[in-house]
PDB file of N, H, CA, C and O in Angstrom:
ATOM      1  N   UNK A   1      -7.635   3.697  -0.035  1.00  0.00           N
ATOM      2  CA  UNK A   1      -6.309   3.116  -0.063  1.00  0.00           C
ATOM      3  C   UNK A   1      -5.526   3.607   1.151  1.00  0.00           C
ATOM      4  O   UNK A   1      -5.703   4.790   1.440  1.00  0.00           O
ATOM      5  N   UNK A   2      -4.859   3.039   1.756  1.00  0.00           N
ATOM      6  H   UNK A   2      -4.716   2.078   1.521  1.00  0.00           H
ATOM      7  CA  UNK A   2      -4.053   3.055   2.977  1.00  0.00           C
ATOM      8  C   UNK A   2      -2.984   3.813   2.526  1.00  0.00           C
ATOM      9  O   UNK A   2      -2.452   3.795   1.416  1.00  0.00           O
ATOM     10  N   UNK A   3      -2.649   4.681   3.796  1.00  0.00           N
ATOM     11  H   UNK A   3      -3.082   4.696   4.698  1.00  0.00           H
ATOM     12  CA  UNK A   3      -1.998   5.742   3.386  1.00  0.00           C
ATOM     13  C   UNK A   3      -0.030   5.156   3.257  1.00  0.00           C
ATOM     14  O   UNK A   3       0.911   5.791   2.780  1.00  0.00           O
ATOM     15  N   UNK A   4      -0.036   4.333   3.631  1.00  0.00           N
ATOM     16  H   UNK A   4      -0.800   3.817   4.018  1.00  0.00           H
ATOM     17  CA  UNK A   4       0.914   3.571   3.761  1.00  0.00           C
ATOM     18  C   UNK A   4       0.970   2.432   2.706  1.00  0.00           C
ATOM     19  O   UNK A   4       1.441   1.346   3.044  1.00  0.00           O
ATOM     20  N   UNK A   5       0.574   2.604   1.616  1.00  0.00           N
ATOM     21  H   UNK A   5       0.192   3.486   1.342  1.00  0.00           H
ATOM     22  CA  UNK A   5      -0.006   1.378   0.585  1.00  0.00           C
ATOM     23  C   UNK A   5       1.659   1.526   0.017  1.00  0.00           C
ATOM     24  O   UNK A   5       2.525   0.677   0.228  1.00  0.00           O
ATOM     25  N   UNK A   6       1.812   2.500  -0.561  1.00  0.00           N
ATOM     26  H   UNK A   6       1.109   3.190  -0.733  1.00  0.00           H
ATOM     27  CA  UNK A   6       3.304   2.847  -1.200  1.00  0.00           C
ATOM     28  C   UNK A   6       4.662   2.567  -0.505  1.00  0.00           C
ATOM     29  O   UNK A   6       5.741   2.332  -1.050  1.00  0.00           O
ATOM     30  N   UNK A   7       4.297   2.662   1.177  1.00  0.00           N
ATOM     31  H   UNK A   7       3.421   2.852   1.620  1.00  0.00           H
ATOM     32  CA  UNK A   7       5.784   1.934   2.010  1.00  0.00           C
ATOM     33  C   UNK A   7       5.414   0.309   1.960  1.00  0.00           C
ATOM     34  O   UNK A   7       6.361  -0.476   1.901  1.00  0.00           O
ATOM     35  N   UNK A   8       4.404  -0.075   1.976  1.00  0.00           N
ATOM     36  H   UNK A   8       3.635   0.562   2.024  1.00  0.00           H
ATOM     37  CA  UNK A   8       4.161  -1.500   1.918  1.00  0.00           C
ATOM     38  C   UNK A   8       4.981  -1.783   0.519  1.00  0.00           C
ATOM     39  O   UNK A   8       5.983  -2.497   0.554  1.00  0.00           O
ATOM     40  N   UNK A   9       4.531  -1.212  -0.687  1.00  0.00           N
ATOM     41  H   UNK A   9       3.717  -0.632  -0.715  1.00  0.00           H
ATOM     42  CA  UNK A   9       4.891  -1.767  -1.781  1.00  0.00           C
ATOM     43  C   UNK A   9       6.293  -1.819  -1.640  1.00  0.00           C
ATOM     44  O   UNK A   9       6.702  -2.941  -1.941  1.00  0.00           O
ATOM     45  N   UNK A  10       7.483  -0.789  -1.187  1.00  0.00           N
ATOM     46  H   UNK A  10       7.150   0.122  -0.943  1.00  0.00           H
ATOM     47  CA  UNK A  10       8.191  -0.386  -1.023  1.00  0.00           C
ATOM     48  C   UNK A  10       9.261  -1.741  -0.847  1.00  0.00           C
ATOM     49  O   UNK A  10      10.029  -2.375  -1.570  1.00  0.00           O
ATOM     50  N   UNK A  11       8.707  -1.765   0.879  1.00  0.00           N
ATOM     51  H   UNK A  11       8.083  -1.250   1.466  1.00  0.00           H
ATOM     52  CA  UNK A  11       9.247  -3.022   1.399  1.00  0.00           C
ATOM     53  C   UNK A  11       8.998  -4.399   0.646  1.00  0.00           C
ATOM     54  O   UNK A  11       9.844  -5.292   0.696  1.00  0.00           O
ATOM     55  N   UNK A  12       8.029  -4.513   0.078  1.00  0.00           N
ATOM     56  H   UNK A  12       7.341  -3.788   0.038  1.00  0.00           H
ATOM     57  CA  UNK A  12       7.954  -6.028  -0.900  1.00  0.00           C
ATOM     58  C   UNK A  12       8.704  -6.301  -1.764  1.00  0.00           C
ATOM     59  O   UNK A  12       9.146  -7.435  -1.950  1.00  0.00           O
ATOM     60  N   UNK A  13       8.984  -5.265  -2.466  1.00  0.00           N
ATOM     61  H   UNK A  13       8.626  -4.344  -2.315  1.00  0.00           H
ATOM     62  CA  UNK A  13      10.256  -5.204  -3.452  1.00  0.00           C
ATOM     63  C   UNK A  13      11.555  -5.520  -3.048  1.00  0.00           C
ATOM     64  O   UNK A  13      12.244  -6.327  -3.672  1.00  0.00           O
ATOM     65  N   UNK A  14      11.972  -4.880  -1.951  1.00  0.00           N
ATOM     66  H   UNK A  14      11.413  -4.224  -1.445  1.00  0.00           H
ATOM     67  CA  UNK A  14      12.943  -5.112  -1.043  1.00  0.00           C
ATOM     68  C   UNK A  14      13.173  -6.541  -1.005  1.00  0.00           C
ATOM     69  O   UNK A  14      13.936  -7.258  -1.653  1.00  0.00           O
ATOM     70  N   UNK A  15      12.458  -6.745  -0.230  1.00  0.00           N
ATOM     71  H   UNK A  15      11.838  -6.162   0.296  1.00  0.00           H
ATOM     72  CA  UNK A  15      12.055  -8.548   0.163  1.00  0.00           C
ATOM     73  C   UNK A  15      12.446  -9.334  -1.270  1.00  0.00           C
ATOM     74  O   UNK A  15      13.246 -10.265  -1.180  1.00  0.00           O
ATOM     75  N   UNK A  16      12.020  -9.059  -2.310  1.00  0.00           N
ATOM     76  H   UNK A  16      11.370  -8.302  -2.384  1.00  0.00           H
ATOM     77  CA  UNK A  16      12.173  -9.835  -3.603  1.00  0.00           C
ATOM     78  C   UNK A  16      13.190 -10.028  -3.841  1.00  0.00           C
ATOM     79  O   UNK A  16      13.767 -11.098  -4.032  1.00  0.00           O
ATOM     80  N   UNK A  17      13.848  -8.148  -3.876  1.00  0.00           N
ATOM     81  H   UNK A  17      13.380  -7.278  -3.720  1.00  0.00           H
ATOM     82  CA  UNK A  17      14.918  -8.306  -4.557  1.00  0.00           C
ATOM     83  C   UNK A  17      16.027  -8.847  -3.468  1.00  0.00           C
ATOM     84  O   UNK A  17      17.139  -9.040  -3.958  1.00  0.00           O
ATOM     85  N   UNK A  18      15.878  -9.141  -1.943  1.00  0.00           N
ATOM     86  H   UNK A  18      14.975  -8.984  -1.545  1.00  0.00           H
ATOM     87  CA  UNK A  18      17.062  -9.984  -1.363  1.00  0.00           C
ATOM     88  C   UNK A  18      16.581 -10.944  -1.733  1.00  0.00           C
ATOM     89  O   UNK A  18      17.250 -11.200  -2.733  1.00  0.00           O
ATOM     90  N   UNK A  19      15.606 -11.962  -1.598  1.00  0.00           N
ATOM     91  H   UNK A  19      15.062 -11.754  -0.785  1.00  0.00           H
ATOM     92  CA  UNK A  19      15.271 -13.317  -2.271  1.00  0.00           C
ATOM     93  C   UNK A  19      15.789 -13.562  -3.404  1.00  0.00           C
ATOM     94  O   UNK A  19      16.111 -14.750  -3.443  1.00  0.00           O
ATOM     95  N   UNK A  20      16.097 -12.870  -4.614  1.00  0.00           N
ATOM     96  H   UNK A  20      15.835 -11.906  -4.582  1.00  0.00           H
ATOM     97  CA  UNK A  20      16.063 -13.259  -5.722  1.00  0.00           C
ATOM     98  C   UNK A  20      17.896 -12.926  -5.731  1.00  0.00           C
ATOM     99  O   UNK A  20      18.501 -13.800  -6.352  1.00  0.00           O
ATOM    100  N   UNK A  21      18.533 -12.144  -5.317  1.00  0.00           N
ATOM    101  H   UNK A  21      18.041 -11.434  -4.813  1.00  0.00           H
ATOM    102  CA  UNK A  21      19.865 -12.461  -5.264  1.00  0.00           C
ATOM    103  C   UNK A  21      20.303 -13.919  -4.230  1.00  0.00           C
ATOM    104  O   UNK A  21      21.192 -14.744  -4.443  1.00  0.00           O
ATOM    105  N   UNK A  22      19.358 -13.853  -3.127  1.00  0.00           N
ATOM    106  H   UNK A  22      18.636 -13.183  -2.954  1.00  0.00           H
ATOM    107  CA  UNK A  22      19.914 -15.536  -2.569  1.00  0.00           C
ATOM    108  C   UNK A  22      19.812 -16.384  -3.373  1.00  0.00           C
ATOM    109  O   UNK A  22      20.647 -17.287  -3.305  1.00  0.00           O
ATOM    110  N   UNK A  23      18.870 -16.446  -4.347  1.00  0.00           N
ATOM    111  H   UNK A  23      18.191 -15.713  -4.402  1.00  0.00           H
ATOM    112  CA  UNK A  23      18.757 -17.436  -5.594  1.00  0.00           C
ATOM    113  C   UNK A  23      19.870 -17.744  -6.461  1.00  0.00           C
ATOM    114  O   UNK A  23      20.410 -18.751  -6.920  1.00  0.00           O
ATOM    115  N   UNK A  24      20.027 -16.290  -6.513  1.00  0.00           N
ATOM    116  H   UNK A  24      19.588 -15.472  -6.139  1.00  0.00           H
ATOM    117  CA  UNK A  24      21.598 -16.199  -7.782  1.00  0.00           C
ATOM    118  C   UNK A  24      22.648 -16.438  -6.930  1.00  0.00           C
ATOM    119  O   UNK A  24      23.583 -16.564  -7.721  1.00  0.00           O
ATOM    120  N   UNK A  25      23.196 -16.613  -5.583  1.00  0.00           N
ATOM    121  H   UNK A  25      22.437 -16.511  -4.940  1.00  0.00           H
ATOM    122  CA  UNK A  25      23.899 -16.953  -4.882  1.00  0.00           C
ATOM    123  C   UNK A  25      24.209 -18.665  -5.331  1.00  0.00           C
ATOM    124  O   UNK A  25      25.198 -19.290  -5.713  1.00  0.00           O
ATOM    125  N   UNK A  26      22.731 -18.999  -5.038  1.00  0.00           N
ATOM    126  H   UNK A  26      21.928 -18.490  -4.728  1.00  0.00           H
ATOM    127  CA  UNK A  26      22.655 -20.537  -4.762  1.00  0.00           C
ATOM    128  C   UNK A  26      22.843 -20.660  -6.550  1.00  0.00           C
ATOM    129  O   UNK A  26      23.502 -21.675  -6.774  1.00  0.00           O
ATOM    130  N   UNK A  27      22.527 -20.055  -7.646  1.00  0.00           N
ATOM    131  H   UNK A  27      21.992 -19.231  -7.464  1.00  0.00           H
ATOM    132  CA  UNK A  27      22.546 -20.675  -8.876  1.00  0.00           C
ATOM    133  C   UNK A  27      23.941 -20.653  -9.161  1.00  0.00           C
ATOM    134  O   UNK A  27      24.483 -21.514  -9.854  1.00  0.00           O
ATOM    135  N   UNK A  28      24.791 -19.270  -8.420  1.00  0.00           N
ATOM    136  H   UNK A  28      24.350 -18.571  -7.858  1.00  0.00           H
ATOM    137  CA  UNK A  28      26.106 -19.765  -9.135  1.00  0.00           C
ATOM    138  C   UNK A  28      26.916 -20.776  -8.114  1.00  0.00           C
ATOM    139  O   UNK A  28      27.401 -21.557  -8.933  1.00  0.00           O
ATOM    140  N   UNK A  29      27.125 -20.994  -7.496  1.00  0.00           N
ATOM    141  H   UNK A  29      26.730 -20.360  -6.831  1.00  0.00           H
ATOM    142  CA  UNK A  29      27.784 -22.137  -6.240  1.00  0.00           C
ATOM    143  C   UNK A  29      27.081 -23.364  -6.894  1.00  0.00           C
ATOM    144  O   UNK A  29      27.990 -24.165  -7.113  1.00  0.00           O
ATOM    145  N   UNK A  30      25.697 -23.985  -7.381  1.00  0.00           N
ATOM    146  H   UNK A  30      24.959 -23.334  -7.202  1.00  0.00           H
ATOM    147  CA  UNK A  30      25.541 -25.091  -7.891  1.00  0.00           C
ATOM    148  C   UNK A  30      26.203 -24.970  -9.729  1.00  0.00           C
ATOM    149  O   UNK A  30      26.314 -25.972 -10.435  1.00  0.00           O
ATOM    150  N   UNK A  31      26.486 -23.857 -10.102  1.00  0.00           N
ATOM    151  H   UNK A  31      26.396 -23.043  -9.528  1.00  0.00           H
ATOM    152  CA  UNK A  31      26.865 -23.957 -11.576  1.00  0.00           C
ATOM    153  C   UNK A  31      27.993 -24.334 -11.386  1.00  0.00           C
ATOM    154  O   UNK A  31      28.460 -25.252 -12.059  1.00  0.00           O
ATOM    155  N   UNK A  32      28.783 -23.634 -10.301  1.00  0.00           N
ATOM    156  H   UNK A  32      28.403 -22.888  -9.754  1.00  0.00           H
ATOM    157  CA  UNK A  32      30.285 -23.791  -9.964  1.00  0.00           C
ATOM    158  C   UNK A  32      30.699 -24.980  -9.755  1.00  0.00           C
ATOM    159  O   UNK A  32      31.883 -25.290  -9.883  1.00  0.00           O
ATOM    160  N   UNK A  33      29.522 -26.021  -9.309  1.00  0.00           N
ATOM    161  H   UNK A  33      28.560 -25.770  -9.204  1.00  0.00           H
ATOM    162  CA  UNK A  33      29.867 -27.199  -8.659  1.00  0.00           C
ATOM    163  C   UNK A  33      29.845 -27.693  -9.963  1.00  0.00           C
ATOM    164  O   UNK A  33      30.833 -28.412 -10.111  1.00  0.00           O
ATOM    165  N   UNK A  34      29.188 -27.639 -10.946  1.00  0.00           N
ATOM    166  H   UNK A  34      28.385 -27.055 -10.826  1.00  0.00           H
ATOM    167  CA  UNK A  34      28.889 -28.156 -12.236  1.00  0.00           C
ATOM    168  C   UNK A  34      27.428 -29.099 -12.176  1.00  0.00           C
ATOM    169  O   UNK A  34      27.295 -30.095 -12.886  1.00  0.00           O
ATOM    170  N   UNK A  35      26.241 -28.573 -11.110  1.00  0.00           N
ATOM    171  H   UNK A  35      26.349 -27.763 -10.533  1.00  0.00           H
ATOM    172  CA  UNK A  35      24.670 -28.749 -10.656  1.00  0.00           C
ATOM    173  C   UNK A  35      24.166 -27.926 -12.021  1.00  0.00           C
ATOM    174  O   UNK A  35      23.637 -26.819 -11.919  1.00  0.00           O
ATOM    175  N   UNK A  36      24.344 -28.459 -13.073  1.00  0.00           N
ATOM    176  H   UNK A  36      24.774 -29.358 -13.156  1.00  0.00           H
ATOM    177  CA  UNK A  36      23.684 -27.363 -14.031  1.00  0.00           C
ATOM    178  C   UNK A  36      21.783 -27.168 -13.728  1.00  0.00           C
ATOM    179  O   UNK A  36      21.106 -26.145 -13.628  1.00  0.00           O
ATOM    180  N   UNK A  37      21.481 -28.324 -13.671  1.00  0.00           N
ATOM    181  H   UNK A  37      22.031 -29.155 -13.753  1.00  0.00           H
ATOM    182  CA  UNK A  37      19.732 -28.675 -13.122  1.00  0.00           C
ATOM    183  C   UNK A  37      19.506 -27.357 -11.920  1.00  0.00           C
ATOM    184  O   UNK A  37      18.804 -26.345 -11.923  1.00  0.00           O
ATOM    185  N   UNK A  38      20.456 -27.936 -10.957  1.00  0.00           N
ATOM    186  H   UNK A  38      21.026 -28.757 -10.954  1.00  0.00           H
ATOM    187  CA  UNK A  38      19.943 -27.521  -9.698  1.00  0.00           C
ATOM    188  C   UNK A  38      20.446 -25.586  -9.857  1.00  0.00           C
ATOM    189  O   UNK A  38      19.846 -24.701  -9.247  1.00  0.00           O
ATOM    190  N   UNK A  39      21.605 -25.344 -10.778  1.00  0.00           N
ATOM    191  H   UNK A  39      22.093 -26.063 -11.273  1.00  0.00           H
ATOM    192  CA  UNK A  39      21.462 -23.888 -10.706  1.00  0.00           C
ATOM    193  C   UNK A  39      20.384 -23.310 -11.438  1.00  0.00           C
ATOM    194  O   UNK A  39      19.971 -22.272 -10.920  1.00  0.00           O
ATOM    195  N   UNK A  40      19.826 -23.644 -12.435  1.00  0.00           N
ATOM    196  H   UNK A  40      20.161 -24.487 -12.856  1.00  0.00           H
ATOM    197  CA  UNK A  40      18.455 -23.294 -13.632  1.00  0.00           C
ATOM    198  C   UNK A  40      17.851 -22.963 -12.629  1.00  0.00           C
ATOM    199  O   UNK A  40      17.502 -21.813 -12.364  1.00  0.00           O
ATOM    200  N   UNK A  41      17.619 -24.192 -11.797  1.00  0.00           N
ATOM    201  H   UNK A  41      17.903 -25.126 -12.013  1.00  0.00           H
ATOM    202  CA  UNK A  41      16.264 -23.863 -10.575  1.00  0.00           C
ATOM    203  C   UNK A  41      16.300 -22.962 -10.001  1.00  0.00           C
ATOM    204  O   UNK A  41      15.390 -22.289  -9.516  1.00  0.00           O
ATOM    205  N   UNK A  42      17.734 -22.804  -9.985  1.00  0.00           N
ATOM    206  H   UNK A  42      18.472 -23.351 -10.378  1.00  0.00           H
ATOM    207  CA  UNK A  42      17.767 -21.279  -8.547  1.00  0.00           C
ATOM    208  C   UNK A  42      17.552 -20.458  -9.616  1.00  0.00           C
ATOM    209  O   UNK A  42      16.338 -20.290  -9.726  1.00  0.00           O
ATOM    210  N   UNK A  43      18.193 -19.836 -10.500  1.00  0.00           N
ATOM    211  H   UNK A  43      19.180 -19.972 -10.411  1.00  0.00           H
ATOM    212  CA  UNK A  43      18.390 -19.145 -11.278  1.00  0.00           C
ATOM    213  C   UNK A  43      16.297 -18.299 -11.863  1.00  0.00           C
ATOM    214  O   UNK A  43      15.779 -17.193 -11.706  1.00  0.00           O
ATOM    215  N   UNK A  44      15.741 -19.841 -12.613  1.00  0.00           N
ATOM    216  H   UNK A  44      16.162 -20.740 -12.740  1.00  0.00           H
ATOM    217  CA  UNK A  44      14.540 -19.517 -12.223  1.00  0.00           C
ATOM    218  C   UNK A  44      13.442 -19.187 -11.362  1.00  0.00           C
ATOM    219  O   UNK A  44      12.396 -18.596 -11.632  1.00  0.00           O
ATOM    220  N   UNK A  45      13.940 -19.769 -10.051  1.00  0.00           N
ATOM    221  H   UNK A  45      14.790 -20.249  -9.832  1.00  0.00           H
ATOM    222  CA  UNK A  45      13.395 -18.947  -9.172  1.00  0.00           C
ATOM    223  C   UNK A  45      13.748 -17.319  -8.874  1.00  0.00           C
ATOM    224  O   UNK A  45      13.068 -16.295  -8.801  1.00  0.00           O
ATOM    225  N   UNK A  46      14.656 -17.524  -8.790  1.00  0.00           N
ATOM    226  H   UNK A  46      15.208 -18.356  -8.849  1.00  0.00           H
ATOM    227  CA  UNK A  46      15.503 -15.854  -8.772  1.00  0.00           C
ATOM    228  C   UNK A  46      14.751 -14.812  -9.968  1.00  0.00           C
ATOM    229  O   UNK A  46      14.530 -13.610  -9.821  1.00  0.00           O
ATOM    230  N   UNK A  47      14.473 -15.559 -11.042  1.00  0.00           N
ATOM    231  H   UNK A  47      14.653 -16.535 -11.161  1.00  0.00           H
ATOM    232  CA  UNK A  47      13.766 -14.723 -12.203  1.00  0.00           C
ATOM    233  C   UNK A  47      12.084 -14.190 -11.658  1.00  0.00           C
ATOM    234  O   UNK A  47      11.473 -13.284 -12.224  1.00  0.00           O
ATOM    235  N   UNK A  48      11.681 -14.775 -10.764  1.00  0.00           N
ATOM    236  H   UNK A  48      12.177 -15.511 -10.305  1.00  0.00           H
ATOM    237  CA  UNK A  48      10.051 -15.237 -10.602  1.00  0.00           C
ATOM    238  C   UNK A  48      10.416 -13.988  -9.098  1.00  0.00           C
ATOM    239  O   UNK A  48       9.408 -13.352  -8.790  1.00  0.00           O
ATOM    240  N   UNK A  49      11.529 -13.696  -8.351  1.00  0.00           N
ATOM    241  H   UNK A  49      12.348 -14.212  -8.602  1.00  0.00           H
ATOM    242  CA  UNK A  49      11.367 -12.737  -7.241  1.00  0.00           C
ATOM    243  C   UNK A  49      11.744 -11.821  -8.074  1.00  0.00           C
ATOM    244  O   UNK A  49      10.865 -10.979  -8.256  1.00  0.00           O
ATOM    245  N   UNK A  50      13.125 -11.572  -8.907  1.00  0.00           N
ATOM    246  H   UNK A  50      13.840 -12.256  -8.759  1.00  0.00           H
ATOM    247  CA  UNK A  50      12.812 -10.346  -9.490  1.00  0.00           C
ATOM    248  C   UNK A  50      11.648  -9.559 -10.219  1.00  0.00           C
ATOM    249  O   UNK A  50      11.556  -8.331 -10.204  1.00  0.00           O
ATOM    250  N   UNK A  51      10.752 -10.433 -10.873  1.00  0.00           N
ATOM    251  H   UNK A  51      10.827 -11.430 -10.885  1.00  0.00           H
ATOM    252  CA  UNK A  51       9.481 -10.189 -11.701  1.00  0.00           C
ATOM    253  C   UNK A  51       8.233  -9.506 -10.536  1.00  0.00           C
ATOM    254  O   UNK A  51       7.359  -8.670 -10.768  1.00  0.00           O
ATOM    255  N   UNK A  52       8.611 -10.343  -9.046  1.00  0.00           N
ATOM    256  H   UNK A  52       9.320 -11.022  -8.857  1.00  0.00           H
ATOM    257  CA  UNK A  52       8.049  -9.918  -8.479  1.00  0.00           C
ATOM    258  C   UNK A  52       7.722  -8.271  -7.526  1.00  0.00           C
ATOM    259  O   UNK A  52       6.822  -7.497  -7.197  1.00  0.00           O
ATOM    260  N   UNK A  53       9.155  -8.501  -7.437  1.00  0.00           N
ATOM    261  H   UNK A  53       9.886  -9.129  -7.704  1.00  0.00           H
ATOM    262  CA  UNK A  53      10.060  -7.320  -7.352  1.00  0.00           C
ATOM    263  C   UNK A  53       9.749  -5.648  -8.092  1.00  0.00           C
ATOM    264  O   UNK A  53       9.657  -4.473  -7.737  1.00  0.00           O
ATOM    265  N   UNK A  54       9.668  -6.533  -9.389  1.00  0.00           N
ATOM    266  H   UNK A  54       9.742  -7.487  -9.677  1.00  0.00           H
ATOM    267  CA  UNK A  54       9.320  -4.915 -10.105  1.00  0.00           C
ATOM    268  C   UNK A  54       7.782  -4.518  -9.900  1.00  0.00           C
ATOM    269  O   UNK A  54       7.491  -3.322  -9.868  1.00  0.00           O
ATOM    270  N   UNK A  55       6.687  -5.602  -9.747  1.00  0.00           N
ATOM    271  H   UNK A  55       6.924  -6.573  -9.773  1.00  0.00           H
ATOM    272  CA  UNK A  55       5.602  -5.241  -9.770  1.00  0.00           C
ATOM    273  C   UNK A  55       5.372  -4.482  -8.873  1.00  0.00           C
ATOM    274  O   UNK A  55       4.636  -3.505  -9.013  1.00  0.00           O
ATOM    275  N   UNK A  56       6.148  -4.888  -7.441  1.00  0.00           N
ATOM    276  H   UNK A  56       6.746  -5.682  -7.328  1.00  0.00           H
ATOM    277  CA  UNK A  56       5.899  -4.020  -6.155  1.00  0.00           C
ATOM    278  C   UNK A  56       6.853  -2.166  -6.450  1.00  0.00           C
ATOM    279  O   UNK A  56       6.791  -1.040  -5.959  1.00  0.00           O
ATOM    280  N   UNK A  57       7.459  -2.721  -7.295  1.00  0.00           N
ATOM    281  H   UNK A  57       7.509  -3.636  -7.695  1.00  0.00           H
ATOM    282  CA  UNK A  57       8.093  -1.469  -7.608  1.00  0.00           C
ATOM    283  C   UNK A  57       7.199  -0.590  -8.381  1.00  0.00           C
ATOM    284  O   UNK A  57       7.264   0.571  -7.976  1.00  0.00           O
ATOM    285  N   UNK A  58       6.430  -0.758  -9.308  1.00  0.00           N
ATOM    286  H   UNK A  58       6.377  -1.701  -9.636  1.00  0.00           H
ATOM    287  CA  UNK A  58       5.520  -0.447  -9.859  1.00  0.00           C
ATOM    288  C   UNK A  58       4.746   0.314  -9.217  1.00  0.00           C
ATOM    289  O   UNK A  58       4.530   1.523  -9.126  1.00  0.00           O
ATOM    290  N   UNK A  59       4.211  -1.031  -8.608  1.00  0.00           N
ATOM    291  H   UNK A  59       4.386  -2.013  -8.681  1.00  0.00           H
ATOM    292  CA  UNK A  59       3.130   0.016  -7.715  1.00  0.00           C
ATOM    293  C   UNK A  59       3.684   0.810  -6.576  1.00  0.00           C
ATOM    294  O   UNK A  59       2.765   1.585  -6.312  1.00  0.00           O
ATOM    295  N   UNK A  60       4.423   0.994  -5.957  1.00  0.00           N
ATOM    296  H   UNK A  60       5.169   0.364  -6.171  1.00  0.00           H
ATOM    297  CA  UNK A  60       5.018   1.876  -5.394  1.00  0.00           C
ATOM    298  C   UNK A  60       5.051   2.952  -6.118  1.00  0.00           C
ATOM    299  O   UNK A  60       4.650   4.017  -5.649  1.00  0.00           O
ATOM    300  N   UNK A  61       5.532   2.855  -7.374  1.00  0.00           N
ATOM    301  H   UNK A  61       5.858   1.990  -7.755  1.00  0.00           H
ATOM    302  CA  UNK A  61       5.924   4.390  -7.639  1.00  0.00           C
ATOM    303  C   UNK A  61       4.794   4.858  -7.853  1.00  0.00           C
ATOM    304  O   UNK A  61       4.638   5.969  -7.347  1.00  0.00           O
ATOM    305  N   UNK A  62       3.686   4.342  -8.562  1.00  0.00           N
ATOM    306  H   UNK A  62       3.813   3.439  -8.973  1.00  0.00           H
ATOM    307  CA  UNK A  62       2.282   4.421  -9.145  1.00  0.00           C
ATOM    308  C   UNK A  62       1.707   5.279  -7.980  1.00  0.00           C
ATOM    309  O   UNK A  62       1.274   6.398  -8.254  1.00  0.00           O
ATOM    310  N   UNK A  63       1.670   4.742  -6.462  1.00  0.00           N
ATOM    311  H   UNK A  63       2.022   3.832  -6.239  1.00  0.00           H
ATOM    312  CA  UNK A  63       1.148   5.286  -5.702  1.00  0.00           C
ATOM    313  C   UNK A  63       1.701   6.510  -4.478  1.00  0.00           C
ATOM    314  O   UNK A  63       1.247   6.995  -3.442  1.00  0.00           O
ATOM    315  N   UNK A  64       2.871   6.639  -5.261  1.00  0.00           N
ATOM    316  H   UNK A  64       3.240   6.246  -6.103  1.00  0.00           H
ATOM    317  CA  UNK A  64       3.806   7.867  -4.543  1.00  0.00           C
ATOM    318  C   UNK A  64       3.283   9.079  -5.807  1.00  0.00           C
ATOM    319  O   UNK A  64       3.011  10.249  -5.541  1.00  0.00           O
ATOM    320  N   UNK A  65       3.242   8.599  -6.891  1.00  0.00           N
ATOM    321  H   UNK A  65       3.463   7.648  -7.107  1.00  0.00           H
ATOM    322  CA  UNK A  65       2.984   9.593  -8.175  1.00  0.00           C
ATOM    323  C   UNK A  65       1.413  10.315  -7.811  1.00  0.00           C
ATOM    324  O   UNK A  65       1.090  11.409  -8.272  1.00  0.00           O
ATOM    325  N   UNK A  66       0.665   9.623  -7.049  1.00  0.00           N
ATOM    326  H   UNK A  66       0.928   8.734  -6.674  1.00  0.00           H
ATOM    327  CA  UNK A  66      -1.043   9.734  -6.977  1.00  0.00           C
ATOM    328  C   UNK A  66      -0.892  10.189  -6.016  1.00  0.00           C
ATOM    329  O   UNK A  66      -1.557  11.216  -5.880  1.00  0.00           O
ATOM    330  N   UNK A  67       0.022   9.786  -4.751  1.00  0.00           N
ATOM    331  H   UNK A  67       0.562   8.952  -4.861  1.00  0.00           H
ATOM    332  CA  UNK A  67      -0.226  10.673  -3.515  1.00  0.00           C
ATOM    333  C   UNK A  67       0.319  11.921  -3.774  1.00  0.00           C
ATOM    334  O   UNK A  67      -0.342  12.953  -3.654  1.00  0.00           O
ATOM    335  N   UNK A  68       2.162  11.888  -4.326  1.00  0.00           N
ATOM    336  H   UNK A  68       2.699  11.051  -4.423  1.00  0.00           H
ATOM    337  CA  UNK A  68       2.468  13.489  -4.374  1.00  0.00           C
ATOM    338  C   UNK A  68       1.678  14.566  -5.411  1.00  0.00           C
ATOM    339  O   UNK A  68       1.610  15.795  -5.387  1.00  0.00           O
ATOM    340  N   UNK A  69       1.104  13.545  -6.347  1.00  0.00           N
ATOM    341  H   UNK A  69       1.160  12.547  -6.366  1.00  0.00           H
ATOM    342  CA  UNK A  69       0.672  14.572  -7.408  1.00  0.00           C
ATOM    343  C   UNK A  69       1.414  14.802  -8.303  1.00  0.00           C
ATOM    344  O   UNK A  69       1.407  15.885  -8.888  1.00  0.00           O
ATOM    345  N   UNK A  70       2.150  13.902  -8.576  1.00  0.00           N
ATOM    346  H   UNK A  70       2.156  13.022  -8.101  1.00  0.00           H
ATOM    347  CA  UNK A  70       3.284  14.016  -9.978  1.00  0.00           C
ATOM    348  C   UNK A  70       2.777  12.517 -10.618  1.00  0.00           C
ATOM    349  O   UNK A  70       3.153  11.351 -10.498  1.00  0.00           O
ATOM    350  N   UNK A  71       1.891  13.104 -11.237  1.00  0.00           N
ATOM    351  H   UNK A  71       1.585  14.051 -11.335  1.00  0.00           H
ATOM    352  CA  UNK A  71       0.844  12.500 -12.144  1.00  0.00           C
ATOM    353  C   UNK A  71       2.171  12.537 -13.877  1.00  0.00           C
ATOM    354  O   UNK A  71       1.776  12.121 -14.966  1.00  0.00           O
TER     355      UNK A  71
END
């Protein structure tokens, strides 16, 4: 495993979690408009980067716990 596996995960999460607030950006400005369809969409997409989000979080910590030894 690359010794850098845990800053990778790091940054992916990152990435999600700005994706998944641009989502909730765009879900409330189309709710606001009264786009109920088109905010769900954002809204569900936004659900699908946060989900993604934690996995990289996951493994991040998973592999900071295995490298430092705080098992």
């Amino acid at each position: 495993m690359s010794e850098h596996k845990g800053a990778e995960h790091h940054q992916k999460a990152a990435e999600h979690h700005e994706h998944a607030a641009k989502h909730h950006r765009e879900a409330a400005k189309h709710h606001e408009a009264g786009d109920h369809e088109k905010a769900a969409h954002h809204a569900y997409v936004a659900h699908g980067h946060a989900s993604h989000a934690e996995h990289h979080h996951s493994e991040a910590s998973r592999h900071d716990a295995e490298t430092h030894g705080k098992h």
